[in-house]
PDB file of N, CA, C and O in Angstrom:
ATOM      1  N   UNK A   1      78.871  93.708 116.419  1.00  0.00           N
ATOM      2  CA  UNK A   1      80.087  92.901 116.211  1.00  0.00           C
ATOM      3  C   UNK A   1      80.690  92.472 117.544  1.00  0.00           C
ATOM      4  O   UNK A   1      80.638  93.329 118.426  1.00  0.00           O
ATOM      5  N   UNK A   2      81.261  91.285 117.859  1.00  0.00           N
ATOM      6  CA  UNK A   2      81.442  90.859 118.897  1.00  0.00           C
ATOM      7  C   UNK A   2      83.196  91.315 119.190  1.00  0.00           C
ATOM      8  O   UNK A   2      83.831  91.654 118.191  1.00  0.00           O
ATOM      9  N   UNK A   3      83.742  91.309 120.216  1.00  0.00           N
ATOM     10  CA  UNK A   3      85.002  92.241 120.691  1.00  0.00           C
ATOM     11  C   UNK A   3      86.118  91.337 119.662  1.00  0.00           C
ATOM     12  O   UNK A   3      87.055  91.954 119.157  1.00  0.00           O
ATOM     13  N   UNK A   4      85.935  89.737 119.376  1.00  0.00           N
ATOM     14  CA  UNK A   4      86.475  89.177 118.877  1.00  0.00           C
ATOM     15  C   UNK A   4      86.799  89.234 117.175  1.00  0.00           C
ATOM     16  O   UNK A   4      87.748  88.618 116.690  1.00  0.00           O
ATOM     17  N   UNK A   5      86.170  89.794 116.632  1.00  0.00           N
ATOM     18  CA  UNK A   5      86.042  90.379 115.477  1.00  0.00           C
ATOM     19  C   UNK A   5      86.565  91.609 114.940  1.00  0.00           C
ATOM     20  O   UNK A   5      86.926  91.862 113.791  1.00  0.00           O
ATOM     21  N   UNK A   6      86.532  92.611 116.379  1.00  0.00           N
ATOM     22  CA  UNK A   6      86.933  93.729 116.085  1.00  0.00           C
ATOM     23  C   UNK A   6      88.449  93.038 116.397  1.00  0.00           C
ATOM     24  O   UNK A   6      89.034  93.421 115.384  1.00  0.00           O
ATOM     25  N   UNK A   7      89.218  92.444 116.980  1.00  0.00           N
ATOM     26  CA  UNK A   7      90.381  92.651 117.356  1.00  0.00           C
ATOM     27  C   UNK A   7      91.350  91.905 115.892  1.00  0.00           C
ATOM     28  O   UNK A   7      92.485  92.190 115.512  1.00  0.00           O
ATOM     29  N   UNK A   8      90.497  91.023 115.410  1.00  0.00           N
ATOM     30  CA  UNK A   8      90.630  90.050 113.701  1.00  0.00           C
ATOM     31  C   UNK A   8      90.958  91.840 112.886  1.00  0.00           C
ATOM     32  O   UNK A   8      91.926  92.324 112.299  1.00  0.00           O
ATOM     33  N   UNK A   9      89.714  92.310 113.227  1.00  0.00           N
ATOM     34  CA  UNK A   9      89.772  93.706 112.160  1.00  0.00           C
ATOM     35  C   UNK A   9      91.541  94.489 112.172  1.00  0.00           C
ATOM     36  O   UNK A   9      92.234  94.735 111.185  1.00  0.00           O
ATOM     37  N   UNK A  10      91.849  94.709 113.523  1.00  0.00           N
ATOM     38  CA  UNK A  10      91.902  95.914 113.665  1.00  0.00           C
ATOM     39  C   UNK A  10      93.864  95.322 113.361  1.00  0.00           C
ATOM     40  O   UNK A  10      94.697  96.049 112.820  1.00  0.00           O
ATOM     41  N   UNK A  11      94.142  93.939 113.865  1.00  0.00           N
ATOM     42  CA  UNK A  11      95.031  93.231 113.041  1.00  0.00           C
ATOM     43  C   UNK A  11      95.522  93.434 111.904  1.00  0.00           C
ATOM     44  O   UNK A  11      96.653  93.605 111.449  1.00  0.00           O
ATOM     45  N   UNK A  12      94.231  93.378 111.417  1.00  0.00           N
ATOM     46  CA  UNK A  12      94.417  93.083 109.677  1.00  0.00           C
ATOM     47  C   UNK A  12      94.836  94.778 108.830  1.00  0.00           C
ATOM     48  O   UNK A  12      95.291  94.932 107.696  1.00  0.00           O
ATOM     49  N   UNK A  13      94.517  95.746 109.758  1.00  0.00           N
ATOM     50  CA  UNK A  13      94.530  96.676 109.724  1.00  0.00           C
ATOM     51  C   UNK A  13      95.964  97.108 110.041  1.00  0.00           C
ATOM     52  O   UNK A  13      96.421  98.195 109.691  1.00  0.00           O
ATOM     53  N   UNK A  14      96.424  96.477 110.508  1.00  0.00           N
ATOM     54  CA  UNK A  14      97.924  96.949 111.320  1.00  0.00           C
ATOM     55  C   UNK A  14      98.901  96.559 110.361  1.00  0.00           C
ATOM     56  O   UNK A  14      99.644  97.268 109.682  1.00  0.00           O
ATOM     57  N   UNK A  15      98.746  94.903 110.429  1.00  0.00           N
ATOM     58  CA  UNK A  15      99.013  94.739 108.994  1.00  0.00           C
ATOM     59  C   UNK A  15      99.572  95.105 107.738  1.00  0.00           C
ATOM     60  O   UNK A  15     100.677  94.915 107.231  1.00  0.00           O
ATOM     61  N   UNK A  16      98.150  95.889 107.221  1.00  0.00           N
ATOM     62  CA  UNK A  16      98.320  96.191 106.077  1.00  0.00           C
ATOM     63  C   UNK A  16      99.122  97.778 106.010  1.00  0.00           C
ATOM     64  O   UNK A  16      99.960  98.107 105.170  1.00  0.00           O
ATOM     65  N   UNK A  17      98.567  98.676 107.212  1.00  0.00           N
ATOM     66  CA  UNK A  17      99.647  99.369 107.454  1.00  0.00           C
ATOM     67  C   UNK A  17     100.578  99.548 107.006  1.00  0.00           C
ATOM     68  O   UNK A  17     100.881 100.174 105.990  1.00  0.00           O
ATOM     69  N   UNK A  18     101.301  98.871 107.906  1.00  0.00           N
ATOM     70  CA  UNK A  18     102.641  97.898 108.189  1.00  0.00           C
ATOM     71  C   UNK A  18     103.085  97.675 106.613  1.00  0.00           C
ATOM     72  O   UNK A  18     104.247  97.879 106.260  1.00  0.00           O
ATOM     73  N   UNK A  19     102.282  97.333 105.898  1.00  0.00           N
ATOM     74  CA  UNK A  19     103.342  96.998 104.976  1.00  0.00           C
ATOM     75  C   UNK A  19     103.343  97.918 103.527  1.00  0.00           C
ATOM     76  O   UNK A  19     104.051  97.888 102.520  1.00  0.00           O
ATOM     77  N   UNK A  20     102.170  98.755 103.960  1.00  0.00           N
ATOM     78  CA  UNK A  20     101.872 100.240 103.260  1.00  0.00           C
ATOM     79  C   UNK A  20     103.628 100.734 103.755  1.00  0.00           C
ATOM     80  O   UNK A  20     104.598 100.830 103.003  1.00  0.00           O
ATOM     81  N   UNK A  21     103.586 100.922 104.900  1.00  0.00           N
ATOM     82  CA  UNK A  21     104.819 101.789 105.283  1.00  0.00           C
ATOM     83  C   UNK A  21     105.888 100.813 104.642  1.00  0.00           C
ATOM     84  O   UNK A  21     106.443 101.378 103.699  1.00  0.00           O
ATOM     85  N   UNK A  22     106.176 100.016 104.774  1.00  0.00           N
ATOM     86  CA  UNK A  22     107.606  99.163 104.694  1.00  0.00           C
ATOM     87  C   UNK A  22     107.826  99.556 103.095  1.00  0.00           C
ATOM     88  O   UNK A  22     108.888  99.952 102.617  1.00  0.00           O
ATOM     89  N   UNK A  23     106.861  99.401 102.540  1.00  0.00           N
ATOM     90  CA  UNK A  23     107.334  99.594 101.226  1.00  0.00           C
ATOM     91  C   UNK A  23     107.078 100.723 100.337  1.00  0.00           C
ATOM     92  O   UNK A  23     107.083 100.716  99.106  1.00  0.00           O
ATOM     93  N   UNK A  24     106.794 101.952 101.342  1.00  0.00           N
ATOM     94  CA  UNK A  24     107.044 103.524 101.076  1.00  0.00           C
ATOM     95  C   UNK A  24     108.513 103.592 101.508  1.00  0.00           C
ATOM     96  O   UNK A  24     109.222 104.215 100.717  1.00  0.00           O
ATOM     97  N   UNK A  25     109.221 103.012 102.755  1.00  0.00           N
ATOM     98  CA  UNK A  25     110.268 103.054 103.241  1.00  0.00           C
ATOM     99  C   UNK A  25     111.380 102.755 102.003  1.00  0.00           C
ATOM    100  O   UNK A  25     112.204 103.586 101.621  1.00  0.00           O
ATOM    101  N   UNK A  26     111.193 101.078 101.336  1.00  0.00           N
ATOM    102  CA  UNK A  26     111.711 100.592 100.666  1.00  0.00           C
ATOM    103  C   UNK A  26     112.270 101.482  99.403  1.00  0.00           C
ATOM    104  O   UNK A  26     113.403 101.305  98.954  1.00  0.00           O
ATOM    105  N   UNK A  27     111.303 102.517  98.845  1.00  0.00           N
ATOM    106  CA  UNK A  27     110.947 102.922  97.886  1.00  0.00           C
ATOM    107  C   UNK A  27     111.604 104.127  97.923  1.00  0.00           C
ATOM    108  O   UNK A  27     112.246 104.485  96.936  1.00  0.00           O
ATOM    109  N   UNK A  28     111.539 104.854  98.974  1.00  0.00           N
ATOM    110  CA  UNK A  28     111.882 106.245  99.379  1.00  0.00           C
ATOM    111  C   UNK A  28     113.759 105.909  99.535  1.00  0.00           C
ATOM    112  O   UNK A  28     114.611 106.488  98.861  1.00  0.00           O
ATOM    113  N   UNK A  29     114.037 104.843 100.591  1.00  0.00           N
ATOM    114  CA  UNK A  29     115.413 104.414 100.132  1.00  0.00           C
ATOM    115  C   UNK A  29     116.290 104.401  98.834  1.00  0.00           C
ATOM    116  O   UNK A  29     117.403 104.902  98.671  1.00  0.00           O
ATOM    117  N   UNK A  30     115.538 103.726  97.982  1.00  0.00           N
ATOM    118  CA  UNK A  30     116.221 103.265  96.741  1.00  0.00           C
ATOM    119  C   UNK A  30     116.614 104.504  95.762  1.00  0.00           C
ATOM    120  O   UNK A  30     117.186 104.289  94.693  1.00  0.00           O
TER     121      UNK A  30
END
């Protein structure tokens, strides 16, 4: 895989993270 691909990956990864947490946050708030 070329370095450019991994960095697409690792984005998309952050991402989804990202919004795993935001809306445990959201949730855990309410």
């Amino acid at each position: 895989m070329k370095k450019e691909t991994w960095k697409t990956v690792i984005q998309i990864v952050i991402s989804i993270l990202t919004a795993i947490a935001t809306s445990l946050g959201v949730t855990s708030c309410m």
